[in-house]
N, C-alpha and C positions, 0 to 999 in steps of 0.2 A: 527475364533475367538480364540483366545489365553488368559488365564484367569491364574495368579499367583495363586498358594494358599500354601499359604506361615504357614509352624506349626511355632507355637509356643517356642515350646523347639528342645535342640540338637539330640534327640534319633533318629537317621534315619529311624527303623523300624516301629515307630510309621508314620513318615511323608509317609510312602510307605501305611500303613492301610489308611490313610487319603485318599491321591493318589487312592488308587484304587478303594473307595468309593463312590468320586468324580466321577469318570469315568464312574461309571455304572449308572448314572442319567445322565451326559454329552450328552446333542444334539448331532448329528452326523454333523461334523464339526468342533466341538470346542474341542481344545486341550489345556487338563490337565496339568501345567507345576510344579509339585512341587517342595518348596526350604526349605531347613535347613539351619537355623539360619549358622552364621558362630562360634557364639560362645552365650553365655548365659549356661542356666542350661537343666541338661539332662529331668527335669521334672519342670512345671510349679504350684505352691502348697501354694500362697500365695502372696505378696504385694510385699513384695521386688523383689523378682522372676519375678512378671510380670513386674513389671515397668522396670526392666531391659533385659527382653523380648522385652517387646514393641520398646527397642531402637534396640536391636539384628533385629528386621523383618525390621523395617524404614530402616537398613542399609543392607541386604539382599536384599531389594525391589529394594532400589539404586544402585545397585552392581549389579543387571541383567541387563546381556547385550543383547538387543534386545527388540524387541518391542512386549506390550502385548496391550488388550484390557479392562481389569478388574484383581482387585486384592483380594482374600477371605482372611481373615484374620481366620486362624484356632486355635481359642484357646477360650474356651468359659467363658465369666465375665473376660478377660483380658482386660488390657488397651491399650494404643497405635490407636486404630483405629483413632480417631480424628486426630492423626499425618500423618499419612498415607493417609486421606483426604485431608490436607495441601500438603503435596507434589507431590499427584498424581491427573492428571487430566482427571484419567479414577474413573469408577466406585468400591469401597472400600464397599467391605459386610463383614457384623463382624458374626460370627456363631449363636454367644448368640441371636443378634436381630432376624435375620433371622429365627432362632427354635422359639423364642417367637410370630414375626408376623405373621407368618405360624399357629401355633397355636391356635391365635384367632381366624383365618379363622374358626378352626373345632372344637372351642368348648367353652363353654362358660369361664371357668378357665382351667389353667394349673398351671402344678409344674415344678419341675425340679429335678430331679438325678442326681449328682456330687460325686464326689469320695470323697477327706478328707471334714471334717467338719470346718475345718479353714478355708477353698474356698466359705461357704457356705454368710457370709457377704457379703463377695467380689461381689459375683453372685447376691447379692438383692442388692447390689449398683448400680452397673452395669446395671442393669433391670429399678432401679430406674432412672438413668439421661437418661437413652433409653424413658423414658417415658411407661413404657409397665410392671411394677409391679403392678400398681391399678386391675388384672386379672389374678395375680399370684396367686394360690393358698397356694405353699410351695415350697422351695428348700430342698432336703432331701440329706444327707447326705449317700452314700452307703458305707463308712467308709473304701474305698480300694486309695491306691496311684493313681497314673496314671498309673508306671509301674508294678504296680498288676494286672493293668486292661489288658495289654500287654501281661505279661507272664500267666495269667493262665484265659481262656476267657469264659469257662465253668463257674468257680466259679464266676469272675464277674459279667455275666449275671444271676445266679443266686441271686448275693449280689442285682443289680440293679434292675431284677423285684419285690424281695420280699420290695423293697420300695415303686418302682411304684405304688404296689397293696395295700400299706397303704397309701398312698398319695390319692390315686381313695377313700377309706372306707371311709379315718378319715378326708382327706383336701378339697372333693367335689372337685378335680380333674375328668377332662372330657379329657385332652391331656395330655400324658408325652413329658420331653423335657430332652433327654441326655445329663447331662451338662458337659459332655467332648470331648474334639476330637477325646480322644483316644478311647473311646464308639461307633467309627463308625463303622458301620457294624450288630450291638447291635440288632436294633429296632426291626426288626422281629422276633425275640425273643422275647421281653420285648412285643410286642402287643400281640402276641401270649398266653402269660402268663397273661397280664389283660384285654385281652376286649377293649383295651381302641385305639385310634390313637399314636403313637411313633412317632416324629421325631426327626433323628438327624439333626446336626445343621450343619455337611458337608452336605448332598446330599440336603438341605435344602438354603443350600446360592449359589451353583450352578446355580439353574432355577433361582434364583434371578438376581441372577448376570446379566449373560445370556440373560432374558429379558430385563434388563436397558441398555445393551449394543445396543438389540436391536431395542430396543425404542430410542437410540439416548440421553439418559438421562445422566448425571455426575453431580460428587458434584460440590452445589453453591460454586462460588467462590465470594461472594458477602459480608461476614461479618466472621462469624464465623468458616468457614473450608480456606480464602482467603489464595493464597499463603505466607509463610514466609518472610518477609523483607528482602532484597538483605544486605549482612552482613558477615563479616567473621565467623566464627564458628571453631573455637580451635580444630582440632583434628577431625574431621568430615570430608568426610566419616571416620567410625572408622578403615576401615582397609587401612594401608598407600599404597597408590598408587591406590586406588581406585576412578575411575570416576563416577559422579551419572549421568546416564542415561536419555534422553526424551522416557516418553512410546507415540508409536505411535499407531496407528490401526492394526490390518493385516486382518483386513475382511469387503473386501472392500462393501460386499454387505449387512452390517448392515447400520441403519443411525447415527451412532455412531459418534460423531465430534474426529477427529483428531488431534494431536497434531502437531505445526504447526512454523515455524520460530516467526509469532506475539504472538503464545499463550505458552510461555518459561513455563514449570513444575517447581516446588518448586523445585524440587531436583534440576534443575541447577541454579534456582533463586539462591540458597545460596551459595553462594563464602567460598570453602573450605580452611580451613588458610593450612599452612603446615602440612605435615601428621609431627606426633612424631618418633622419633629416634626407639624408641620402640619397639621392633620384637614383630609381631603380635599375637595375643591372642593365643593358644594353644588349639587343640578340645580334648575335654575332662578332661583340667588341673584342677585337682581341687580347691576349693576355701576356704579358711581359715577365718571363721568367729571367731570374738573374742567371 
């Protein structure tokens, strides 16, 4: 079984903490493949950021070459998953849901821990159309970047339990939920410090994953997730000369339906117009907002 999990932002160190998080809850068999956006922002920290995120992973997804069986979406109250249900006709697990349905399992409310406080809407939106905030408790703000969380891991996890453990006092939290990706590795810490159950929302979408693959499960394609309209699309894939990919199976001994010459993926459903003259996005270029 082969499973994407695809970060969010450009910072490669972060998608390697991710990566190796993954790995150490991974079944034996199932390999871990992680990818870095090919361009977007070095951290993810707010609306605009993610929605242009969510395009940066759609066109990563489609730009791998080779066949997987499921795709984690690593960025927690970002958007994009619904796109990536459209054009993949494998299994699609978003972290945020994953940490929150895991969650109910073990308790009666949960909160959430997230780094800036401007993330913190985003994250009760997000919860909100997931259908899974009527058992939130609170999103709390650990008032660190992402890449705070990165470079100094000590003080993070200090900034993030001393919330968890006001969230347990003052919000009648029973489970914390790390609301970042970059927070993986975090938990055993953060339980350690309150008493309480931690999950993060990587080693948290892996089993998930994992078992949907091997239950034979994938997204409906019946209304609301149906592949995109066969249609040109300007400039898509974004990076020129890019082919969007059929994900097939590789593990033959799940019952996981295959992707198949009758059952064509979004991603080749849509007819890419010509790529743009344009030399390709630059990693790391910076970006000039007015």
């Amino acid at each position: 079984m082969r499973i994407l999990l695809v970060n969010v932002n450009t910072t490669d160190s972060v998608t390697e903490v991710i990566a190796g998080q993954a790995r150490s809850v991974a079944a034996p068999g199932t390999e871990i493949v992680p990818l870095t956006p090919f361009f977007g922002p070095e951290s993810v920290e707010g609306n605009f950021e993610s929605y242009l995120s969510a395009v940066a992973v759609m066109d990563r997804v489609i730009s791998f070459d080779g066949p997987y069986d499921a795709v984690i979406q690593a960025g927690f109250g970002e958007h994009g998953r619904e796109g990536l249900q459209e054009l993949c006709d494998v299994p699609v697990v978003d972290i945020t849901e994953a940490a929150a349905h895991l969650a109910c399992l073990v308790g009666r409310r949960y909160s959430v821990v997230t780094s800036l406080d401007r993330t913190v809407p985003q994250i009760q939106d997000r919860l909100m159309l997931a259908g899974l905030d009527g058992r939130c408790a609170s999103v709390r703000s650990s008032g660190l970047g992402v890449l705070d969380i990165e470079r100094d891991r000590a003080a993070a996890t200090a900034a993030i339990a001393a919330q968890a453990g006001a969230a347990v006092r003052e919000d009648g939290a029973e489970v914390v939920c790390l609301g970042c990706a970059g927070m993986a590795g975090l938990d055993e810490a953060v339980r350690a410090a309150t008493d309480v159950p931690v999950i993060d929302g990587v080693t948290a979408a892996v089993p998930l994953a994992e078992s949907l693959v091997r239950l034979g499960l994938t997204t409906s394609k019946i209304r609301t997730y149906a592949r995109p309209r066969p249609k040109a699309v300007t400039g898509w894939p974004i990076r020129p000369g890019a082919v969007p990919t059929t994900p097939t199976s590789t593990a033959p001994e799940t019952t996981a339906t295959t992707a198949t010459a009758e059952s064509t993926t979004a991603a080749s459903a849509v007819t890419a117009a010509t790529a743009p003259s344009a030399p390709p996005p630059r990693r790391g270029a910076a970006l000039d907002l007015p």
